[in-house]
C-alpha positions as CSV (number, residue, x, y, z in Angstrom):
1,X,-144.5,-147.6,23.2
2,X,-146.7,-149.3,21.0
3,X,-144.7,-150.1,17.6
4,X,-147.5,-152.2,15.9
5,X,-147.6,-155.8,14.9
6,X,-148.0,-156.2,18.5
7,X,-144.8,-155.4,19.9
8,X,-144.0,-153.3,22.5
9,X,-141.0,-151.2,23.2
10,X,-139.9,-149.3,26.3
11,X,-137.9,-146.0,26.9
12,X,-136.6,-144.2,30.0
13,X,-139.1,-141.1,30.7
14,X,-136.0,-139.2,31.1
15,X,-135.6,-139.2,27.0
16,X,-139.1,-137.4,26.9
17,X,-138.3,-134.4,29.9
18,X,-137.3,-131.3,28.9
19,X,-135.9,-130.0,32.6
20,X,-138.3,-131.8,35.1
21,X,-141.2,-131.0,32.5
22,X,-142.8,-134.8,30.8
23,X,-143.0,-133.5,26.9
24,X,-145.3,-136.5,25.9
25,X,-148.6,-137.9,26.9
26,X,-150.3,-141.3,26.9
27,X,-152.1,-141.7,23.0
28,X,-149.0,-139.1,21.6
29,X,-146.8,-140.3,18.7
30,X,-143.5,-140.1,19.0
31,X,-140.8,-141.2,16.2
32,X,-138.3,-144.0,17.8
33,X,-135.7,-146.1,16.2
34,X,-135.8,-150.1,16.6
35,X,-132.2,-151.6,17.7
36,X,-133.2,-154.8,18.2
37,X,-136.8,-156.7,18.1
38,X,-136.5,-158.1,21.3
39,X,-134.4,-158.0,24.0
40,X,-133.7,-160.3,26.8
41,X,-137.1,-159.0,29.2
42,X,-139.0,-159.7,25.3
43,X,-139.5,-156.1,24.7
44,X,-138.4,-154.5,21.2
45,X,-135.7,-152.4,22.1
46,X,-135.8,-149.0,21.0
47,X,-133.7,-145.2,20.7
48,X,-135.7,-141.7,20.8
49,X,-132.2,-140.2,20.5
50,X,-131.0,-142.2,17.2
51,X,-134.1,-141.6,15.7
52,X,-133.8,-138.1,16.4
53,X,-130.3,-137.9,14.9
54,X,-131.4,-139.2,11.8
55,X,-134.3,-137.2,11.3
56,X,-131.0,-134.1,11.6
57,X,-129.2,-135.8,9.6
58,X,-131.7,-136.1,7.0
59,X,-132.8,-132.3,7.3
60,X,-129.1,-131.3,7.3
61,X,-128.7,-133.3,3.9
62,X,-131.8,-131.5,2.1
63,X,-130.6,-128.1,3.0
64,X,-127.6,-128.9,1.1
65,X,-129.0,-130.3,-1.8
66,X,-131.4,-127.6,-1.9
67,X,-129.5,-124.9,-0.7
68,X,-132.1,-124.1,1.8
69,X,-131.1,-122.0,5.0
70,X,-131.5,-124.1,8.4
71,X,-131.2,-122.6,12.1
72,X,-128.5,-123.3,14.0
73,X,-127.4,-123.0,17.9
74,X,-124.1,-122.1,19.0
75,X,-122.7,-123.9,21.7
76,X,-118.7,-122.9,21.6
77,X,-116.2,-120.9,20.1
78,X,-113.2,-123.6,19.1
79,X,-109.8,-122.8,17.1
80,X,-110.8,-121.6,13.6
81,X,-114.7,-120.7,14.4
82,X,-117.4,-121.7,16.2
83,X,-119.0,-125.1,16.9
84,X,-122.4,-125.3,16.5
85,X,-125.5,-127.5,17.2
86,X,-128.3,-128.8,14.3
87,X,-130.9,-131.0,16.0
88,X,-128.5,-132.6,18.1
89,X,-125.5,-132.9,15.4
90,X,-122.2,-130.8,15.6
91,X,-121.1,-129.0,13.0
92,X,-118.6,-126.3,12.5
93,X,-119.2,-122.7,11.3
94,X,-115.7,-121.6,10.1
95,X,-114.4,-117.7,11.2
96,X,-114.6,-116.8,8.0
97,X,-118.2,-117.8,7.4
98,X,-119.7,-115.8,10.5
99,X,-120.0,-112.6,9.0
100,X,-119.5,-110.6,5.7
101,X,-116.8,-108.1,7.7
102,X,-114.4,-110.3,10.3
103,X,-115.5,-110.8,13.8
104,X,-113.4,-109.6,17.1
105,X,-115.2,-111.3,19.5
106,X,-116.6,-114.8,18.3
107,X,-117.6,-115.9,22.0
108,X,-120.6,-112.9,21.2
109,X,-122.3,-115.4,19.6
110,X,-122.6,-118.5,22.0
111,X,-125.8,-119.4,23.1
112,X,-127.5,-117.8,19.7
113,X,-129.6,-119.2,17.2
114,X,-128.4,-118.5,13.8
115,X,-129.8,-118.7,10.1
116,X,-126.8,-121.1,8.2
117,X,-126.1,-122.7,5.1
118,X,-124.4,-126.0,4.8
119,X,-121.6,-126.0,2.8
120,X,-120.5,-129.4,3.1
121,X,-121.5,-132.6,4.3
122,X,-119.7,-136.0,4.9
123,X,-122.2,-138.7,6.9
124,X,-119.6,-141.2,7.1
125,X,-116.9,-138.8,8.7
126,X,-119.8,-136.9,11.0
127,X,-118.2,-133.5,9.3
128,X,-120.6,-130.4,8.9
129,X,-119.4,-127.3,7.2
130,X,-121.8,-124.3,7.1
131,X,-121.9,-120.5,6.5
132,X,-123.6,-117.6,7.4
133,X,-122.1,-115.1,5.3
134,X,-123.6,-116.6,2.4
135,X,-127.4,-115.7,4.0
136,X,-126.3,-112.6,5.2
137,X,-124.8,-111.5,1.5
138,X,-128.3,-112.6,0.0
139,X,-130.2,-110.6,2.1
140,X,-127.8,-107.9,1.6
141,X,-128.0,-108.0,-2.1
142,X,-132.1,-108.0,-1.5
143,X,-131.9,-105.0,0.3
144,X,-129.5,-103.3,-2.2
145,X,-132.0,-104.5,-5.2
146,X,-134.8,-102.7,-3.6
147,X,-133.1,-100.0,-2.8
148,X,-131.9,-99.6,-6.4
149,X,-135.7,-100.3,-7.3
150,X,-137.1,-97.2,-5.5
151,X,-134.0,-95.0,-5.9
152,X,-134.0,-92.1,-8.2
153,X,-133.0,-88.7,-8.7
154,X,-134.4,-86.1,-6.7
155,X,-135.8,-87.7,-3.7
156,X,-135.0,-87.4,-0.1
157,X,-134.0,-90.6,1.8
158,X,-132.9,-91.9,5.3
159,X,-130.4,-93.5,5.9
160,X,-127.7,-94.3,8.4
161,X,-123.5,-92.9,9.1
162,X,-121.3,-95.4,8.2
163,X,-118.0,-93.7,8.4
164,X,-116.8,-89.7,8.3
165,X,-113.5,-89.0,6.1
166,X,-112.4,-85.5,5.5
167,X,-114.1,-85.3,2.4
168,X,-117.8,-86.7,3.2
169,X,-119.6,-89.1,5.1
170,X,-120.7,-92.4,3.5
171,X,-124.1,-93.2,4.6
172,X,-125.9,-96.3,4.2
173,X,-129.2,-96.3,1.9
174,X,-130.1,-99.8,2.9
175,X,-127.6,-102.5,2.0
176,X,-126.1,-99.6,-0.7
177,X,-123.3,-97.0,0.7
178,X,-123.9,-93.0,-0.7
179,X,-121.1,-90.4,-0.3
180,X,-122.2,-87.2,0.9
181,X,-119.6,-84.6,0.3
């Protein structure tokens, strides 16, 4: 890898495969992190993977400070919630924060990409809090506030059971509950 002011660094292919499949090709550019200028066979010596991390880091802290949504894979279910994957940094999604009703079965969501919010971030500690009830309450609240938009008296709507007591059903409108007696 060509690094300018004619230095050269290498890598291991293997940083670059996804599976047996080569990602890159000769001319690409590719963001890599310099260790060390030169090494002892006079090559700069440089880290796809730390580069990558920073870029995560650095994405991770701008969601928080903007309060932006990022996606996030889950990769286990540990005691307390889940632990989840950001662009190659770990991070914990607590029980609480996976849904707006608890969750039974937490291991239903391994392996899934989810919409999160970070709560909190500490670099120095490597400690990521984040929450998906929070998106899942603001696109609640969107759907009630339309649904309030273009509700009025005398129309007909759809709209889905929820539960059946002995004195109605409640039904929901679209992120608002009705009682039909």
């Amino acid at each position: 890898i060509d690094v300018g002011y004619k230095w050269e660094g290498i890598r291991a292919i293997s940083e670059f495969k996804d599976g047996e499949q080569i990602r890159i090709n000769p001319g690409d550019e590719v963001d890599v992190y310099v260790k060390q200028l030169e090494n002892s066979e006079g090559y700069v010596e440089l880290s796809r993977a730390d580069a990558v991390r920073m870029q995560s880091w650095e994405q991770i802290e701008q969601a928080y400070k903007q309060g932006t949504n990022i996606i996030a894979r889950v990769t286990d279910r540990i005691k307390g919630g889940l632990r989840v994957d950001v662009g190659g940094i770990q991070a914990f999604l607590p029980g609480s924060q996976v849904d707006v009703r608890p969750v039974r079965n937490l291991d239903s969501f391994r392996n899934k990409e989810i919409e999160v919010r970070v709560l909190k971030v500490n670099k120095k500690r490597g400690n990521i809090v984040l929450s998906r009830k929070i998106v899942l309450e603001e696109m609640i609240n969107g759907k009630k506030s339309e649904t309030l938009k273009n509700l009025e008296e005398g129309i007909i709507v759809e709209g889905q059971v929820k539960n059946i007591t002995e004195y109605g059903a409640y039904i929901d409108l679209g992120g608002l509950d009705g009682l039909l007696h």
